[in-house]
DSSP file (Angstrom, degrees, kcal/mol; ACC not computed):
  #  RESIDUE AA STRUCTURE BP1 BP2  ACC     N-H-->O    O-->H-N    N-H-->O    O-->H-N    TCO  KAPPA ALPHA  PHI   PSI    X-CA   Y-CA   Z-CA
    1    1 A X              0   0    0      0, 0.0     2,-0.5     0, 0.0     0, 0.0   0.000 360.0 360.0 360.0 143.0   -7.3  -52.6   18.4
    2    2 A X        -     0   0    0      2,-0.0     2,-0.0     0, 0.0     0, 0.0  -0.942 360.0-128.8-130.4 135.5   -9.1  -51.2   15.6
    3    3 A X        -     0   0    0     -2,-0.5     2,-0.6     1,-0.1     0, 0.0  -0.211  10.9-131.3 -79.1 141.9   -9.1  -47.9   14.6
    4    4 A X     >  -     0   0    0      1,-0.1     4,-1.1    -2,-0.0     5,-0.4  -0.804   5.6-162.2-107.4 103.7  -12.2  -45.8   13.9
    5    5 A X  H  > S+     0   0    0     -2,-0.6     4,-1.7     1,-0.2     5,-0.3   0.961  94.4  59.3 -73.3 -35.4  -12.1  -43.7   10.6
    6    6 A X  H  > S+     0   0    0      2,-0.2     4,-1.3     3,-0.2     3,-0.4   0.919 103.2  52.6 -13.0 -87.4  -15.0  -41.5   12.1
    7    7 A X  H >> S+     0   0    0      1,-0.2     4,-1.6     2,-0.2     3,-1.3   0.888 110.6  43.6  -3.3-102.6  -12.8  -40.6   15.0
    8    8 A X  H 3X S+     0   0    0     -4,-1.1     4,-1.7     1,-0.3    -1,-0.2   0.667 116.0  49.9 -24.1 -41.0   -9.9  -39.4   12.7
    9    9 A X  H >X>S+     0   0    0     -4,-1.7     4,-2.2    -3,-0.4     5,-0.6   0.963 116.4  42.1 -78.1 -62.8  -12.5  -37.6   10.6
   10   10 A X  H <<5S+     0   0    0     -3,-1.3     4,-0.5    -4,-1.3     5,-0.3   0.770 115.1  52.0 -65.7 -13.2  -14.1  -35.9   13.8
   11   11 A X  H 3X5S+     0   0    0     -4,-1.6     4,-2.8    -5,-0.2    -1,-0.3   0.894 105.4  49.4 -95.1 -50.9  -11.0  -35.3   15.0
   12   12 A X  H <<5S+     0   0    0     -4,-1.7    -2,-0.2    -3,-0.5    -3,-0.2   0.628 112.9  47.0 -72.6 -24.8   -9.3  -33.5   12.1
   13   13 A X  T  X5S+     0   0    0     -4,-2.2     4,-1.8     2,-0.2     5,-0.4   0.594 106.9  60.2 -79.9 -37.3  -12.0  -31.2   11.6
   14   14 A X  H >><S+     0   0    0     -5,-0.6     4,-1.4    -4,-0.5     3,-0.5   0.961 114.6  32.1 -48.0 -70.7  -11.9  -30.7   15.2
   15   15 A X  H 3X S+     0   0    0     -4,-2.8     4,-1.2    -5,-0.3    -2,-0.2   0.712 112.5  62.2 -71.0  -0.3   -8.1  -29.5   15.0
   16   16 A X  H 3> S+     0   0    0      2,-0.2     4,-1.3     3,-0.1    -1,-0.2   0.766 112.2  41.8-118.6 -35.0   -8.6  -27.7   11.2
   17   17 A X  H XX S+     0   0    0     -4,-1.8     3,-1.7    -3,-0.5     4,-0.8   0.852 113.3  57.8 -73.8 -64.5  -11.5  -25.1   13.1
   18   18 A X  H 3X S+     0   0    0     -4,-1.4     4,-2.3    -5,-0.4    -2,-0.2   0.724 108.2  39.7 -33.4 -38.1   -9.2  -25.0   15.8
   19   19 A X  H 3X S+     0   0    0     -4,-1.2     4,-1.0    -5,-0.2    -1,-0.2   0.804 114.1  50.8 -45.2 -47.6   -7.0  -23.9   13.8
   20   20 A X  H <X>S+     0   0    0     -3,-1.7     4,-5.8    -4,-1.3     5,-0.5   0.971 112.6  51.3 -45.0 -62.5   -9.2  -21.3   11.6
   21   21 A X  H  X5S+     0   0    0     -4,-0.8     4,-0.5     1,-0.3    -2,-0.2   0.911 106.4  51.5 -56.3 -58.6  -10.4  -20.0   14.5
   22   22 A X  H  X5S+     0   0    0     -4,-2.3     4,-1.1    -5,-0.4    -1,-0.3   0.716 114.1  44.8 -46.9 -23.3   -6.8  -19.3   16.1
   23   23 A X  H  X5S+     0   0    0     -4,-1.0     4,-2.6     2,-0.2    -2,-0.2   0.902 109.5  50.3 -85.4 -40.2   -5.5  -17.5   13.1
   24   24 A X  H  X5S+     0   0    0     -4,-5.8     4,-0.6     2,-0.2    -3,-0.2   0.341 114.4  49.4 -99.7  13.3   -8.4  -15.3   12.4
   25   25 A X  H  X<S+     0   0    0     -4,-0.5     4,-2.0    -5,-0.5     5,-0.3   0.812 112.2  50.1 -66.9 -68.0   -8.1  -14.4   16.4
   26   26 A X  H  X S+     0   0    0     -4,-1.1     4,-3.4     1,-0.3     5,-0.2   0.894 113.3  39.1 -59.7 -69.2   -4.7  -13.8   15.7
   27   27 A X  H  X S+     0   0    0     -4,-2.6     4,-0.8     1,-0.2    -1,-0.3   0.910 118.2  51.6 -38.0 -71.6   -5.2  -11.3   12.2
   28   28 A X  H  X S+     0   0    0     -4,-0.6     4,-0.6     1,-0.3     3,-0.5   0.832 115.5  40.5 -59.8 -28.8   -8.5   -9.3   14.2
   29   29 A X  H >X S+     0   0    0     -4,-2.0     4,-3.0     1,-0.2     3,-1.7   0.967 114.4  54.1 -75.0 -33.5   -6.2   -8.6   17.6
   30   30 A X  H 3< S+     0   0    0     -4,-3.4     4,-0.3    -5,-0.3    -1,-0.2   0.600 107.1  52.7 -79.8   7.4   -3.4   -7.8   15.4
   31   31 A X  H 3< S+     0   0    0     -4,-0.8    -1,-0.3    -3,-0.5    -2,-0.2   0.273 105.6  48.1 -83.1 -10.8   -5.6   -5.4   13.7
   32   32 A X  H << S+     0   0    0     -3,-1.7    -2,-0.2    -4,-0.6    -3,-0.1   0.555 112.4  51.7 -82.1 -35.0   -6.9   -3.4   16.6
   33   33 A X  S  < S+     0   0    0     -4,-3.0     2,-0.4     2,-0.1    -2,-0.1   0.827  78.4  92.5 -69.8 -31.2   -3.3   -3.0   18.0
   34   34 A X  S    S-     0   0    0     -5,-0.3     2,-0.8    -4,-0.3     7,-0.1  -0.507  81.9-144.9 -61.2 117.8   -1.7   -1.7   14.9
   35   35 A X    >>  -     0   0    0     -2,-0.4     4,-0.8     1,-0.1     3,-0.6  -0.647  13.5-106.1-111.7 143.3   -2.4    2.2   16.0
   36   36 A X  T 34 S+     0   0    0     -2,-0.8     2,-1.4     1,-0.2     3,-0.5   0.332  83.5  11.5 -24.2 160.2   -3.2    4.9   13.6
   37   37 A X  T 34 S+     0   0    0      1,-0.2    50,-0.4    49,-0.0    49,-0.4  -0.402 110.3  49.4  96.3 -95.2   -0.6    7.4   12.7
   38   38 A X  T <4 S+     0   0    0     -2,-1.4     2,-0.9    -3,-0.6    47,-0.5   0.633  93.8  68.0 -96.7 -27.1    2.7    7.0   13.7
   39   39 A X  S  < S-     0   0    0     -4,-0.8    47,-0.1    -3,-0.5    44,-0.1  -0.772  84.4 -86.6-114.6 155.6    3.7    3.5   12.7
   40   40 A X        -     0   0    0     -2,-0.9     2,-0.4    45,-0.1    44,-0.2   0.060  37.4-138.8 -28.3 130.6    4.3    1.5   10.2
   41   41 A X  E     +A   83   0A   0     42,-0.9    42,-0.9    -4,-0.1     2,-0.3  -0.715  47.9 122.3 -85.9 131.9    1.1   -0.2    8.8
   42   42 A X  E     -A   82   0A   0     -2,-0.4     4,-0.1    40,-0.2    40,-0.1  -0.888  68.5-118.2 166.4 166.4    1.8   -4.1    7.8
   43   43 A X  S    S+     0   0    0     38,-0.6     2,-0.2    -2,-0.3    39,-0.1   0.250  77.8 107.0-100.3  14.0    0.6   -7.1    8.5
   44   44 A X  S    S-     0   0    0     37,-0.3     2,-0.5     1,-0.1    31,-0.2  -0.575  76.8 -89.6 -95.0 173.8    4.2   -8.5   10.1
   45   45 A X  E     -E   74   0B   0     29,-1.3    29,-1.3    -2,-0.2     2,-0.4  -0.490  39.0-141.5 -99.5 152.9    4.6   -8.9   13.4
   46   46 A X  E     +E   73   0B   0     -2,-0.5     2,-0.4    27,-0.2    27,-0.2  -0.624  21.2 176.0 -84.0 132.6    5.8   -6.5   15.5
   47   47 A X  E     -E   72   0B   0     25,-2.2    25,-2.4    -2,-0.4     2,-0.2  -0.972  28.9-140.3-125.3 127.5    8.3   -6.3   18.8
   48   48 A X  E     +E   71   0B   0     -2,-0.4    23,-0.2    23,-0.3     3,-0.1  -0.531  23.3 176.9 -73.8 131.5    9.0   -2.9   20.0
   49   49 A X  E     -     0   0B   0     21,-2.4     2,-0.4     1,-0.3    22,-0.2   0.817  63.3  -0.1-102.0 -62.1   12.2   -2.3   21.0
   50   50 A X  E     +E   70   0B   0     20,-1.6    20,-2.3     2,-0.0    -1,-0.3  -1.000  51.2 176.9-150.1 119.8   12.4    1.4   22.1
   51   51 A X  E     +E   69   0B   0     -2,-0.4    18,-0.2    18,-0.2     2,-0.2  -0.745  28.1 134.3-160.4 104.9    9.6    4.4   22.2
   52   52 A X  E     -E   68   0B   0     16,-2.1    16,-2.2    -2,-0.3     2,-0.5  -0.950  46.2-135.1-153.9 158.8   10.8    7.8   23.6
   53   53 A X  E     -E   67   0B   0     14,-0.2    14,-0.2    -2,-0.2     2,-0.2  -0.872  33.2-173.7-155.0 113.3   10.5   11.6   22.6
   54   54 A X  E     -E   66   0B   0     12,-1.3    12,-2.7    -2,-0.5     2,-0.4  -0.726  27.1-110.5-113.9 173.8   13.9   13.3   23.0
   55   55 A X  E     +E   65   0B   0     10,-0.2     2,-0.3    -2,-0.2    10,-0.2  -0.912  36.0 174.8 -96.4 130.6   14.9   16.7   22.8
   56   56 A X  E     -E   64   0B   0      8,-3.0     8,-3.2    -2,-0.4     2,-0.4  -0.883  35.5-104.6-132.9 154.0   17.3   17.9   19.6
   57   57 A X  E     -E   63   0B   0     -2,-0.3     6,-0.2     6,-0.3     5,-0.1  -0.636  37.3-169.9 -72.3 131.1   18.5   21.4   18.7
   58   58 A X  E >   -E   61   0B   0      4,-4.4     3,-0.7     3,-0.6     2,-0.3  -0.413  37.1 -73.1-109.5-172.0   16.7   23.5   15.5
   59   59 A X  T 3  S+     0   0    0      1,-0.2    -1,-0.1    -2,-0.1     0, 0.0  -0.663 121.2  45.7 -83.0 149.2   17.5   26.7   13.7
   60   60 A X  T 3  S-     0   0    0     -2,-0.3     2,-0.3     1,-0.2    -1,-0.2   0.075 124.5 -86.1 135.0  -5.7   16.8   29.3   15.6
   61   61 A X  E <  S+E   58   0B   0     -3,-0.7    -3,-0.6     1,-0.2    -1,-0.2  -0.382  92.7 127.0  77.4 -58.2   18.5   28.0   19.0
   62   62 A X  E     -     0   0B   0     -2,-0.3    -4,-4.4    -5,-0.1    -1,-0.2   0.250  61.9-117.8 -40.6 157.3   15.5   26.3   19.8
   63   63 A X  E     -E   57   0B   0     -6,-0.2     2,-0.3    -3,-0.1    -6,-0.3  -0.606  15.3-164.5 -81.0 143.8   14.5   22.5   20.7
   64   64 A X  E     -E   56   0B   0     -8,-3.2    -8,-3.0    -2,-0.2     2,-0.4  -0.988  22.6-134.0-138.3 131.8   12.1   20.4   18.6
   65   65 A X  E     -E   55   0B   0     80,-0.5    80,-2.2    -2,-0.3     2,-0.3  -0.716  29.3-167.5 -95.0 138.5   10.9   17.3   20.6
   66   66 A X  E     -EF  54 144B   0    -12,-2.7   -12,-1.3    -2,-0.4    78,-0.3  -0.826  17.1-128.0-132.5 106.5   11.3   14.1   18.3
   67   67 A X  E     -EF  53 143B   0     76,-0.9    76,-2.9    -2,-0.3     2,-0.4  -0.273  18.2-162.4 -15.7 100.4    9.9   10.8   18.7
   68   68 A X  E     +EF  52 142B   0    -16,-2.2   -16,-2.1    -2,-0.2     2,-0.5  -0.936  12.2 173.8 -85.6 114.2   12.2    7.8   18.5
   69   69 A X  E     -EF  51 141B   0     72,-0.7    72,-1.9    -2,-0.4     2,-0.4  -0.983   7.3-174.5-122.6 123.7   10.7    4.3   18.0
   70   70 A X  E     +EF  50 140B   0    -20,-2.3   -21,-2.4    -2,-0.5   -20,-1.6  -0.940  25.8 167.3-122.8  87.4   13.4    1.3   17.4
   71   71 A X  E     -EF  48 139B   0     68,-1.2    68,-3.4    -2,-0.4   -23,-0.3  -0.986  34.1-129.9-128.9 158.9   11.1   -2.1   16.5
   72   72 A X  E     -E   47   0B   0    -25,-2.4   -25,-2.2    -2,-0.4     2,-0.5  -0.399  16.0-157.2 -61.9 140.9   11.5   -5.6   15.2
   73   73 A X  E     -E   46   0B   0    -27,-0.2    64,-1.7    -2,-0.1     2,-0.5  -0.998   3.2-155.9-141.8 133.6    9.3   -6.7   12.4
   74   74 A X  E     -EG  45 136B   0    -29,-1.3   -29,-1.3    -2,-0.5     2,-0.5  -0.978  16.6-171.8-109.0 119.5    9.0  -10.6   12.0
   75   75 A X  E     - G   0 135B   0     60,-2.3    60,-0.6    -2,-0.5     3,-0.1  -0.941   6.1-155.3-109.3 147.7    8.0  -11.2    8.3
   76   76 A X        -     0   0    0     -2,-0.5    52,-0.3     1,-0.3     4,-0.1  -0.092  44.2 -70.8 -86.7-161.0    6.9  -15.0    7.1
   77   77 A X  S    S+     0   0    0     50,-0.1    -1,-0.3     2,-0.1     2,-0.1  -0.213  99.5  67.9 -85.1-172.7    7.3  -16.0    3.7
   78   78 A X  S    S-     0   0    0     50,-0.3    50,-1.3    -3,-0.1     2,-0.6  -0.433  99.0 -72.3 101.3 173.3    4.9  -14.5    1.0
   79   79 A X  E     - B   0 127A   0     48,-0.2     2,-0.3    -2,-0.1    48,-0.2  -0.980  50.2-144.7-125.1 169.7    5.4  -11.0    0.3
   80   80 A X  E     - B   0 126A   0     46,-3.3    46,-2.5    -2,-0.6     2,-0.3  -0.938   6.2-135.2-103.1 125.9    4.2   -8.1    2.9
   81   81 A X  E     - B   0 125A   0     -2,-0.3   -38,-0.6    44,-0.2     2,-0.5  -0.694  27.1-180.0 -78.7 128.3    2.8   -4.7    2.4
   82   82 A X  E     -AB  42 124A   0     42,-5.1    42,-1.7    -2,-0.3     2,-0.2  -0.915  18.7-160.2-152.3 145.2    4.2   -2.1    4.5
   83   83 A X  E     -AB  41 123A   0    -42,-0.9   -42,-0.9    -2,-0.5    40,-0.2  -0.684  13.8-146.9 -92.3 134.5    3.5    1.8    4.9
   84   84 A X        -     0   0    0     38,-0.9     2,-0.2    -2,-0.2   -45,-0.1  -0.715  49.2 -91.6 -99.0 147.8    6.4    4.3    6.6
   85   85 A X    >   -     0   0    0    -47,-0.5    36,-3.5     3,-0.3     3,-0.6  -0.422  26.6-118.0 -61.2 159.5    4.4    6.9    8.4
   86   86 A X  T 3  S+     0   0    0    -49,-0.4    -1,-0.1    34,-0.2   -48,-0.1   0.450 110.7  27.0 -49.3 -18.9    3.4    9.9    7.0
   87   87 A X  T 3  S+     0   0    0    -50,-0.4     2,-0.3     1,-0.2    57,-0.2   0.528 108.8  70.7-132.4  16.7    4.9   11.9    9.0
   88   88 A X    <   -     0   0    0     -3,-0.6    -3,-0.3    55,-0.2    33,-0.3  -0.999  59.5-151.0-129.2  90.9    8.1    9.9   10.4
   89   89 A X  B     +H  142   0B   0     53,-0.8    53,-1.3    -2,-0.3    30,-0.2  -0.344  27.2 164.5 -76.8 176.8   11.4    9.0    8.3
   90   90 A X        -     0   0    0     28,-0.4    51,-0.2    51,-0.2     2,-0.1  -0.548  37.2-112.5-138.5-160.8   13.6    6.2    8.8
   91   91 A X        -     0   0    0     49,-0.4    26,-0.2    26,-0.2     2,-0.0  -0.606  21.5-160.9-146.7 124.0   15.9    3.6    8.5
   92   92 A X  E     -J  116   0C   0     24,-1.1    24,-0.6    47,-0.2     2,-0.4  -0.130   5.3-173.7 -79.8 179.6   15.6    0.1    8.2
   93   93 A X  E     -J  115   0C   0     22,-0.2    45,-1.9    17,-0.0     2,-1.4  -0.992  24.2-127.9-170.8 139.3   18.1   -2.8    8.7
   94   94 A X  E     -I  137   0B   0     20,-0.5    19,-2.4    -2,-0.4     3,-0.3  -0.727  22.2-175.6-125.4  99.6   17.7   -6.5    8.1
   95   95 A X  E     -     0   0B   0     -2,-1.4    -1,-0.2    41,-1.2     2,-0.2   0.913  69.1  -2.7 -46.6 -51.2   18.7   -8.5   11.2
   96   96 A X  E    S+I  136   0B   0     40,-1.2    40,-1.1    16,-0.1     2,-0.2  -0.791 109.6  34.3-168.3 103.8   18.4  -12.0   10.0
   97   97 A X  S    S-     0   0    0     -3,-0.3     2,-0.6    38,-0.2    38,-0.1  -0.711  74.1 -97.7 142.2 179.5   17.4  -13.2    6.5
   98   98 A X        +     0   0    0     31,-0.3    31,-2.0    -2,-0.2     2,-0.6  -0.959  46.2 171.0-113.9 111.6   17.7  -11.9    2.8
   99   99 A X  E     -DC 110 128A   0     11,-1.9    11,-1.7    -2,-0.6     2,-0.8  -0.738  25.5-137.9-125.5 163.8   14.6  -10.2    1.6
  100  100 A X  E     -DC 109 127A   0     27,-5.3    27,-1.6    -2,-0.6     2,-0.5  -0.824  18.9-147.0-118.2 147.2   14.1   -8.2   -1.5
  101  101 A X  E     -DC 108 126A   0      7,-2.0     7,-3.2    -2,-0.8     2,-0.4  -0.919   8.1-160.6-117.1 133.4   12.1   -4.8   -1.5
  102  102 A X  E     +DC 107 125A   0     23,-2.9    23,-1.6    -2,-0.5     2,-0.4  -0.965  11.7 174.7-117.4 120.8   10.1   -3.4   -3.9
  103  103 A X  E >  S-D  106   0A   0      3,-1.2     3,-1.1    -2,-0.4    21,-0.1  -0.990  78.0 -37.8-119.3 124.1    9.4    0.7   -3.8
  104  104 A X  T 3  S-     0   0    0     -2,-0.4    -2,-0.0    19,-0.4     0, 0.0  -0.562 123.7 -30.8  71.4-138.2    7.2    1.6   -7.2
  105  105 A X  T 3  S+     0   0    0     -2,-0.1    -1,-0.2    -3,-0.1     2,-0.0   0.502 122.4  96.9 -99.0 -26.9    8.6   -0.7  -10.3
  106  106 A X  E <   -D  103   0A   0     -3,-1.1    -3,-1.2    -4,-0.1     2,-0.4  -0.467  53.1-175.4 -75.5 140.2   12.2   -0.6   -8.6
  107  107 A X  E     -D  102   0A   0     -5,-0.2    -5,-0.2    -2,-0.0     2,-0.2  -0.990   2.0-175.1-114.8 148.2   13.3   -3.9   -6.3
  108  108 A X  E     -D  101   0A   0     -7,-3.2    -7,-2.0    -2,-0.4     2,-0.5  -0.779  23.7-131.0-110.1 166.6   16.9   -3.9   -4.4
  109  109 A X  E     -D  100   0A   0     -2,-0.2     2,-0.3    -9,-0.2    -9,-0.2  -0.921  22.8-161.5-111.5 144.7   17.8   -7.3   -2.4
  110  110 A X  E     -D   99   0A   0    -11,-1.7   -11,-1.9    -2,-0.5     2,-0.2  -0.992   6.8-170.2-123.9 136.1   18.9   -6.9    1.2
  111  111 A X    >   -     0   0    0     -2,-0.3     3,-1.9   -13,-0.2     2,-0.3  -0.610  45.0 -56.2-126.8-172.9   20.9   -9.4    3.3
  112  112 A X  T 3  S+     0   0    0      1,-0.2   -17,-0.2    -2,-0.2    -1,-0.1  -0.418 123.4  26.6 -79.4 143.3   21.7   -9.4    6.9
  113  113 A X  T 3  S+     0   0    0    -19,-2.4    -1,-0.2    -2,-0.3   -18,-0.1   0.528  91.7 122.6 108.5 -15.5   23.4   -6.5    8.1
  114  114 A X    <   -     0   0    0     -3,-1.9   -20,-0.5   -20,-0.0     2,-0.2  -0.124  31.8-178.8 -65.6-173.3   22.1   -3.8    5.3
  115  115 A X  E     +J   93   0C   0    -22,-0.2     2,-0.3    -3,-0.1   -22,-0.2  -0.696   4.1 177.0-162.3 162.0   20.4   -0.9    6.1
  116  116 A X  E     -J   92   0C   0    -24,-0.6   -24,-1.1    -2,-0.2     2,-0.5  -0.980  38.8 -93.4-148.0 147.3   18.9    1.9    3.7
  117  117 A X        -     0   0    0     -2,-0.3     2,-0.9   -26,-0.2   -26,-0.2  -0.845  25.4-153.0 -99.6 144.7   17.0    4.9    4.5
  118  118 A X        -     0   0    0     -2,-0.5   -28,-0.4     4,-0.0     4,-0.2  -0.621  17.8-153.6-114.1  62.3   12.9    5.1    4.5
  119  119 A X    >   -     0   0    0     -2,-0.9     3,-0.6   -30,-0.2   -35,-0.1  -0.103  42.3 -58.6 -62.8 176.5   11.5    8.8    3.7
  120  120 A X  T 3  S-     0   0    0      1,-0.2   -34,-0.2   -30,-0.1   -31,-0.1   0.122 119.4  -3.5 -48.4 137.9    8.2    9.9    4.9
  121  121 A X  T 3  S+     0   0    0    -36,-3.5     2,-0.7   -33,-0.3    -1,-0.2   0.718  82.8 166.2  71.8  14.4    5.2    8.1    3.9
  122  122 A X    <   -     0   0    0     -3,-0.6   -38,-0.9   -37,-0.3     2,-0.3  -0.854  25.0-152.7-112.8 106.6    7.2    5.1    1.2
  123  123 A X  E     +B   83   0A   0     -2,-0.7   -19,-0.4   -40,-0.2     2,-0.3  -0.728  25.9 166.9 -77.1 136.8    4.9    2.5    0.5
  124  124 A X  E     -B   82   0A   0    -42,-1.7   -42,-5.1    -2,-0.3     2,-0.5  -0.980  34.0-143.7-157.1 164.5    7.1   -1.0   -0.3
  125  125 A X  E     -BC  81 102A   0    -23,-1.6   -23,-2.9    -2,-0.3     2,-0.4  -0.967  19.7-162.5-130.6 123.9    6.3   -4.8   -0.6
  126  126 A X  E     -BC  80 101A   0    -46,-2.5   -46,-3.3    -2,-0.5     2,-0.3  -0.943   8.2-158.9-128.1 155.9    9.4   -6.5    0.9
  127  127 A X  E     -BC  79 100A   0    -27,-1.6   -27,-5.3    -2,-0.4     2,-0.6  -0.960  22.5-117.2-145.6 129.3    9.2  -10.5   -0.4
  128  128 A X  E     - C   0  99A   0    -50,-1.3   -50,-0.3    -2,-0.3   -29,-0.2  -0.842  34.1-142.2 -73.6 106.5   11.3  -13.2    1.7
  129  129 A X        -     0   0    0    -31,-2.0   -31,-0.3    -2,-0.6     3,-0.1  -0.175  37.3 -40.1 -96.4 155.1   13.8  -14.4   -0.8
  130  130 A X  S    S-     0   0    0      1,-0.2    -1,-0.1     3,-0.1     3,-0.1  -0.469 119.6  -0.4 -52.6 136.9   15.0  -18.6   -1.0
  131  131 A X  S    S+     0   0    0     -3,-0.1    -1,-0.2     0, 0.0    -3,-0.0  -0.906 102.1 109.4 -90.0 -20.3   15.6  -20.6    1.0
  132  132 A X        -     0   0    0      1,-0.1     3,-0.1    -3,-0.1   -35,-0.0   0.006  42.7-170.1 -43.4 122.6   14.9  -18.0    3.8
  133  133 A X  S    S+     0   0    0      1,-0.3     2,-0.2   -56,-0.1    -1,-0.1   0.670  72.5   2.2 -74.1 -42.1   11.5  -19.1    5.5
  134  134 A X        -     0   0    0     -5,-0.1    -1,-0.3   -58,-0.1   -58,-0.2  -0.803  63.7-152.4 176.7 154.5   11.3  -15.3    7.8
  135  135 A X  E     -G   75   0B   0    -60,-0.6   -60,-2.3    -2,-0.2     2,-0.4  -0.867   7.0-139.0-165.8 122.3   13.2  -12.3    8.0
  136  136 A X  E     +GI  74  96B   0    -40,-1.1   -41,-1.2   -62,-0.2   -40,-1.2  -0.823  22.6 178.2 -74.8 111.0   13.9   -9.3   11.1
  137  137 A X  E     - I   0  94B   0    -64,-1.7     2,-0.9    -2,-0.4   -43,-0.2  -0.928  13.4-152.3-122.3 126.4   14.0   -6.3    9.8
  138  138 A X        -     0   0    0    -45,-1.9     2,-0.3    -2,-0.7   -66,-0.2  -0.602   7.0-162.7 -91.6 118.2   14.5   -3.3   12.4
  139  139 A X  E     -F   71   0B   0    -68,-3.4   -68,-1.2    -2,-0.9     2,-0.2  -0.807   6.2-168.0-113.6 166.0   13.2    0.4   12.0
  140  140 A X  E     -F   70   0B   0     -2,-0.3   -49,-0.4   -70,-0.2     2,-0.4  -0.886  20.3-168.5-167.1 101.4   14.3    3.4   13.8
  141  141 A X  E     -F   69   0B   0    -72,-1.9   -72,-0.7   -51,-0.2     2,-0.5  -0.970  18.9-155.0 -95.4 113.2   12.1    6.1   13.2
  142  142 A X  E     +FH  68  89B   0    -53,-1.3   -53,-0.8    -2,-0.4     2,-0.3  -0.722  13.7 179.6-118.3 131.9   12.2    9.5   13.9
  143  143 A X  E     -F   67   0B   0    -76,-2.9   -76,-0.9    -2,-0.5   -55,-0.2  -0.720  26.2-135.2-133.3  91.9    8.9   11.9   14.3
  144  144 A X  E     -F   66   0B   0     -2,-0.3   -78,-0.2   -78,-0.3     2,-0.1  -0.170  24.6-159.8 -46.6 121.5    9.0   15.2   14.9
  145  145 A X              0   0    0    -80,-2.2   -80,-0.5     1,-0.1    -1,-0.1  -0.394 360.0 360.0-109.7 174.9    6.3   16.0   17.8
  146  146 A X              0   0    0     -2,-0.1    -1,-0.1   -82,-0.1    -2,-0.0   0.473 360.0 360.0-120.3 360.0    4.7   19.7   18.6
């Protein structure tokens, strides 16, 4: 049989827009979903874990209702930008992988099994370190609601 270099040609530019085309679906949905406000801004992907609005005791005797959100953050290699909300602290945790985080000039490394806490509004670039390919990192946020 003899093989057709055409083919192969047509064929591979066939699968290389498929491809294009799947990724930049993939970016624009995951850019409408991200919603304003109360979560993190990034481009990793997300699995929600937990999102529920309890009641806690203040000064005063009174209740203040706070928004809990517990999600999973799939990062790839590269580094990632990611925003805490503005009005929501945290604490993060690294599930599975070593990554190093940069807040400002400062970086820490994190392995699985840290956790640190995230105040309001802390922009950071967290970078997947060698050999790790991807890294879970879990937030647990808390947002006081009115």
């Amino acid at each position: 049989m003899i093989a057709c270099p055409t083919r192969r040609m047509l064929c591979d530019t066939g699968i290389s827009v498929f491809i294009f085309v799947f990724v930049a679906f993939l970016f624009f949905t995951e850019a409408l979903c991200q919603a304003p406000g109360h979560e993190p801004q990034t481009s990793a992907v997300k699995t929600s874990r937990l999102s529920t609005t309890v009641s806690v005791p203040s000064q005063g005797g009174t209740t203040q209702k706070v928004l809990i959100e517990i999600d999973d953050w799939r990062f790839g290699p590269g580094d990632t930008l990611m925003t805490m909300p503005a009005d929501g602290a945290g604490v993060m945790s690294v599930g599975n992988g070593t990554i190093s985080v940069r807040v400002g000039g400062a970086s820490k490394t994190y392995y699985t099994g840290d956790y640190w806490p995230v105040p309001a509004g802390t922009q950071m670039t967290i970078s997947i370190q060698r050999p790790t390919r991807g890294a879970i990192v879990r937030t647990v946020i808390a947002i006081p609601t009115t």
